[in-house]
C-alpha positions in Angstrom: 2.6 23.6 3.1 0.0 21.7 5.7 1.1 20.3 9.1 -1.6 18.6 10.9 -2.8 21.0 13.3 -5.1 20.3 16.5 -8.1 19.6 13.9 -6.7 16.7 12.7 -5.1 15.7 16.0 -6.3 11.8 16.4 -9.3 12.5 19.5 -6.2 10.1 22.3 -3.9 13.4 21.1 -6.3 16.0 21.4 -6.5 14.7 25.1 -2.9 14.7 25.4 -2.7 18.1 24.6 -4.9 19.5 27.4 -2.2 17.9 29.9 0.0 20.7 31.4 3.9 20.5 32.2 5.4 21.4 34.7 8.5 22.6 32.9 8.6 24.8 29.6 4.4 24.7 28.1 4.3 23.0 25.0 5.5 24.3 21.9 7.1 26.5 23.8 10.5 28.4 23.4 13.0 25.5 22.5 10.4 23.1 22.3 8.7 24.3 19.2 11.4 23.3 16.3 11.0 24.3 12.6 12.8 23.3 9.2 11.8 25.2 6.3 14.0 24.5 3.0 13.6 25.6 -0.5 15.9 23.9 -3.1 15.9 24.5 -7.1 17.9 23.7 -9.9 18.4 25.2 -13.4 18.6 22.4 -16.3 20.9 19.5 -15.7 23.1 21.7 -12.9 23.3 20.7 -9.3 20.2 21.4 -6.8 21.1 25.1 -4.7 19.6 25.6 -1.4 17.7 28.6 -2.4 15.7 29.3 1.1 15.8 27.7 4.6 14.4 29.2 7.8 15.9 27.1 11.2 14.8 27.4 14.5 15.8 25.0 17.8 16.2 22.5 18.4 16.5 22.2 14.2 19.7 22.8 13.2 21.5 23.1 9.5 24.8 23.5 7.8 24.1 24.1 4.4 24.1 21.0 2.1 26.7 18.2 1.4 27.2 17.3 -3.0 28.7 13.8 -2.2 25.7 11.6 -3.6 26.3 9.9 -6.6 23.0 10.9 -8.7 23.9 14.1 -11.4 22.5 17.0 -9.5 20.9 16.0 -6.5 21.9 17.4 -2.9 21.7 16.1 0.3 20.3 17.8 3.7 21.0 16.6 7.1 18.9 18.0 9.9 20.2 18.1 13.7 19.0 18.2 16.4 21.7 18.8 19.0 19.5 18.4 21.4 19.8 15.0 21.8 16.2 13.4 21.6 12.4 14.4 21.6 10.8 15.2 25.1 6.9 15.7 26.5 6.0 18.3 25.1 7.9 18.9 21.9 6.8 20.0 18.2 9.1 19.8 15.5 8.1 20.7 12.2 9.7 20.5 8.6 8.9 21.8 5.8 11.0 20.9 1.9 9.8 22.3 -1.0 11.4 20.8 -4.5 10.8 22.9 -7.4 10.5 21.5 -11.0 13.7 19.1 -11.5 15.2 19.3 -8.4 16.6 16.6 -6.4 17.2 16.5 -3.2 18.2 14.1 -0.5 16.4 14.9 3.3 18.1 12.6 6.2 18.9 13.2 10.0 21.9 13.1 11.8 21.3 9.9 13.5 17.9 7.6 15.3 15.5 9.8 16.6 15.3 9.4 20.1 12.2 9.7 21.7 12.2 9.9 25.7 10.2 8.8 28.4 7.2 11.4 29.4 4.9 11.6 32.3 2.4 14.3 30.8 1.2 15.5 27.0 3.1 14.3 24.1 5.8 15.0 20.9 4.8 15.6 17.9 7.3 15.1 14.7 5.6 16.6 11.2 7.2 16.7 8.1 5.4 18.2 4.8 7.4 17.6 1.7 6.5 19.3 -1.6 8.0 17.8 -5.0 7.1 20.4 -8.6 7.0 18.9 -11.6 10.0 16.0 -12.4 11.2 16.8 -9.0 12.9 14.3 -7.1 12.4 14.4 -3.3 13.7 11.5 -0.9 13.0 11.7 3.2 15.3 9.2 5.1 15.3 10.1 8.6 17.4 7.7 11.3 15.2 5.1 13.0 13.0 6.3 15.5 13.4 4.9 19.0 10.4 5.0 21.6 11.3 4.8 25.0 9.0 3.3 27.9 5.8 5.5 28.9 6.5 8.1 25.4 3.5 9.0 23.5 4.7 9.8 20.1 2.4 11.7 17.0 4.8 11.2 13.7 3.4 12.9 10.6 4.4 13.2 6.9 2.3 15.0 4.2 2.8 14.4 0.6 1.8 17.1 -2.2 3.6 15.3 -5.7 3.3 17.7 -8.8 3.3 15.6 -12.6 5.8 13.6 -13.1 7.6 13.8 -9.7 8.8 11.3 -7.3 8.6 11.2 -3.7 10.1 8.4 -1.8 9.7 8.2 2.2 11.5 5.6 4.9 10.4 4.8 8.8 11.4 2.6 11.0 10.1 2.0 14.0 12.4 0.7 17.1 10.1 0.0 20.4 12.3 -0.8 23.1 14.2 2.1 23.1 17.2 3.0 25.1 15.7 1.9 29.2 15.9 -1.6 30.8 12.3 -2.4 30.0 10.5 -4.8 27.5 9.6 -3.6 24.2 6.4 -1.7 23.7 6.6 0.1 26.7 5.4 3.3 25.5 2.1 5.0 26.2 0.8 5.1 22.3 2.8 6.0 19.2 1.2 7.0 16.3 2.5 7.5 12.6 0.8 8.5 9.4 1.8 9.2 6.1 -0.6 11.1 3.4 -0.5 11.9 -0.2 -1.9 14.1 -2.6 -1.6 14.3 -6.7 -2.9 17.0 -8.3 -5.7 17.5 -5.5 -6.3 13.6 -4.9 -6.0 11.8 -2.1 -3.6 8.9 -3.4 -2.3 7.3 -0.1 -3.5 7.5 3.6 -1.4 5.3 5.5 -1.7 5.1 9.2 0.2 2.8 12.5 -1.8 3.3 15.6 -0.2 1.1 18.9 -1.2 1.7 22.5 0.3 -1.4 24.1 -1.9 -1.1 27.3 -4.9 -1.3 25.2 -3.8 -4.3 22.7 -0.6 -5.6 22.7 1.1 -5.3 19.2 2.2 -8.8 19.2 -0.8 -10.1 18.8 -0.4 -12.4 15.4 -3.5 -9.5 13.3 -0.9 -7.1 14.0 3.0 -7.6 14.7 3.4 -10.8 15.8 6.4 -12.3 17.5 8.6 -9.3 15.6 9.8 -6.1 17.1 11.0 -3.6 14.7 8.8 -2.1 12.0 9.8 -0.4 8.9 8.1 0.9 5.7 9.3 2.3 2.7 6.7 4.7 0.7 7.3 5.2 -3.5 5.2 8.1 -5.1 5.4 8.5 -8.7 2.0 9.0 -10.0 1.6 10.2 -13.7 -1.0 12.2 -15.3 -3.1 9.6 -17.1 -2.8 6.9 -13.8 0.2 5.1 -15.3 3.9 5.4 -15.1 5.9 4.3 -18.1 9.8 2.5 -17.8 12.3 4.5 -19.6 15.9 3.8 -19.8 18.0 5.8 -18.2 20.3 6.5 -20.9 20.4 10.5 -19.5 21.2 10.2 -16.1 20.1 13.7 -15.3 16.1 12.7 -15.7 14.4 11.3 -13.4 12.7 8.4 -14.7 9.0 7.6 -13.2 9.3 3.5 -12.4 7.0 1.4 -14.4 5.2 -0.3 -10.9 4.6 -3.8 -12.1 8.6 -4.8 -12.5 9.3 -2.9 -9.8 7.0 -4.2 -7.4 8.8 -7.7 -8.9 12.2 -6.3 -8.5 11.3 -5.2 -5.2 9.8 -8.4 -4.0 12.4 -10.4 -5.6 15.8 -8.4 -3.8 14.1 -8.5 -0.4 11.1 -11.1 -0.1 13.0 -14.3 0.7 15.7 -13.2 3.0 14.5 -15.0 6.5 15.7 -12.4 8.8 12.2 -10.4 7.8 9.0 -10.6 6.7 8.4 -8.6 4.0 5.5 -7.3 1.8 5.2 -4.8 -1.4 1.7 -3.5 -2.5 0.8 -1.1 -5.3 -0.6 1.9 -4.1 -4.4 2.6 -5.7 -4.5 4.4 -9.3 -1.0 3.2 -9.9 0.0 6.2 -7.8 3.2 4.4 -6.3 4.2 1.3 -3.8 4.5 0.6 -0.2 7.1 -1.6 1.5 6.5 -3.1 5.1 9.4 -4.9 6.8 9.1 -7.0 10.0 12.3 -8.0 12.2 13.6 -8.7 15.2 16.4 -6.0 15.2 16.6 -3.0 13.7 20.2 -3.5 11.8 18.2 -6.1 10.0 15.0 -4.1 9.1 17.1 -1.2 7.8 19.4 -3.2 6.1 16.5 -4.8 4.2 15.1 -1.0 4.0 18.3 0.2 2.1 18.2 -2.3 -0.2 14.7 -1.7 -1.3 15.8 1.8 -1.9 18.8 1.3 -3.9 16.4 -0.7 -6.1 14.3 2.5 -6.7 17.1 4.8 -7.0 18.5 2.5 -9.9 15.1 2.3 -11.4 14.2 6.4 -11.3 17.9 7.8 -11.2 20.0 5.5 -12.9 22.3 5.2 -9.5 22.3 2.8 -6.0 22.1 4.5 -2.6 24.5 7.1 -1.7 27.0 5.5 1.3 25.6 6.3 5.2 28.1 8.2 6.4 26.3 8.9 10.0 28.0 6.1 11.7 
């Protein structure tokens, strides 16, 4: 599975990278973390961890079977490191085979600290087989004042799978200083079915350079969030069944649920809100604007419960982080 490796570093990045430390190097020991996790499933039994390969400041402890969807498991990543410093490179890596389900969250926000030289970068490459179900819901991530932050997720989506990504973006993180503070955070998210490029996504903010609330970009709001759905199908469209079984993932059909979608969240004046189609039917975005981040992932969640009901029959498990 891909991670986005110096030849695909954005140029500002690869100019980061040259900048020594005077601690550990970068990528060093410690500094260099990696997830790997392989889950399977035989039938309509529950998802088994098959293969996972942890390194620090990664931690795991096995899986947890309390979400309500038939069959589908839950992973927590830790880090008990307690936050992302100059210099770090975390790396996961899930792999769903065909019919898995599997649930990938993070102990808590993702704290990102202040850095005087280079930068951390936070990849994630997630793999769905065929009718696999795949669902990466990290913890907000919080950027603190002077951070430089390169957040990555890669997308590879068999026939008949679906993929379903959250981030939310918190900028004044955890100092006395105004929001958008940090040096330059950058986040993209990519995907590919059966070879194609179906969705390049990218947020690019360097606050010294142009601030973010300028009305083209954020405006007066603080908090950003975005919610990715990937269910592509082979012939470009993705038909509604109903979920009489349960234990099938169902492929939304993406004009009601882009209606349902706009319809739960779209009027609720503590956001702005917007759902688009992704190209070739190939899946929907969601982007939330807010002024606090209880609101934006509030909103978040219940975009995601609408999905869940409309490809697993089920809400939203219960957050049991805090």
């Amino acid at each position: 599975m891909g991670t986005v490796d110096s030849a695909r570093l954005p140029p500002a990045f690869e100019d980061y990278a040259d900048e020594s430390l005077a601690q550990a190097p970068a990528g060093g020991p410690g500094k260099n973390g990696l997830l790997e996790a392989t889950v399977a499933r035989a039938g309509d039994g529950p998802t088994r961890l098959i293969r996972d390969r942890v390194t620090v400041p990664y931690h795991l402890t096995g899986t947890l079977d309390t979400d309500p969807a038939p069959g589908l498991t839950t992973l927590v990543a830790q880090e008990p490191t307690g936050g992302v410093a100059q210099g770090d490179r975390h790396r996961m890596a899930i792999d769903a085979h065909p019919g898995a389900r599997v649930h990938v969250t993070t102990q808590s926000a993702t704290k990102v600290h202040s850095m005087a030289a280079n930068y951390a970068h936070l990849d994630a490459s997630l793999r769905a087989a065929e009718g696999g179900y795949l669902e990466y819901i990290p913890g907000p991530t919080i950027v603190n004042e002077d951070a430089r932050c390169l957040q990555t997720v890669t997308i590879d989506l068999a026939d008949e799978a679906v993929v379903v990504v959250a981030d939310v973006l918190v900028p004044d993180g955890l100092t006395d200083h105004e929001p958008f503070g940090f040096d330059h955070y950058h986040a993209r998210v990519e995907a590919e079915y059966d070879g194609r490029l179906v969705c390049a996504d990218a947020v690019d903010l360097r606050p010294a350079e142009r601030d973010p609330r300028d009305p083209a970009s954020i405006g007066e709001f603080s908090v950003v969030g975005s919610l990715y759905v990937f269910a592509p199908s082979e012939d470009g469209t993705a038909t509604e069944q109903a979920a009489e079984t349960v234990a099938d993932t169902h492929q939304p059909a993406l004009e009601p649920l882009v209606d349902a979608l706009h319809e739960r969240i779209g009027d609720d004046e503590r956001v702005r809100a917007g759902v688009s189609r992704l190209p070739a039917d190939a899946g929907a975005i969601v982007r939330l604007l807010g002024h606090r981040e209880a609101d934006v992932t509030e909103l978040l969640r219940e975009a995601w419960d609408e999905i869940r009901h409309r490809t697993l029959g089920v809400g939203a498990p219960a957050d049991r982080r805090y």
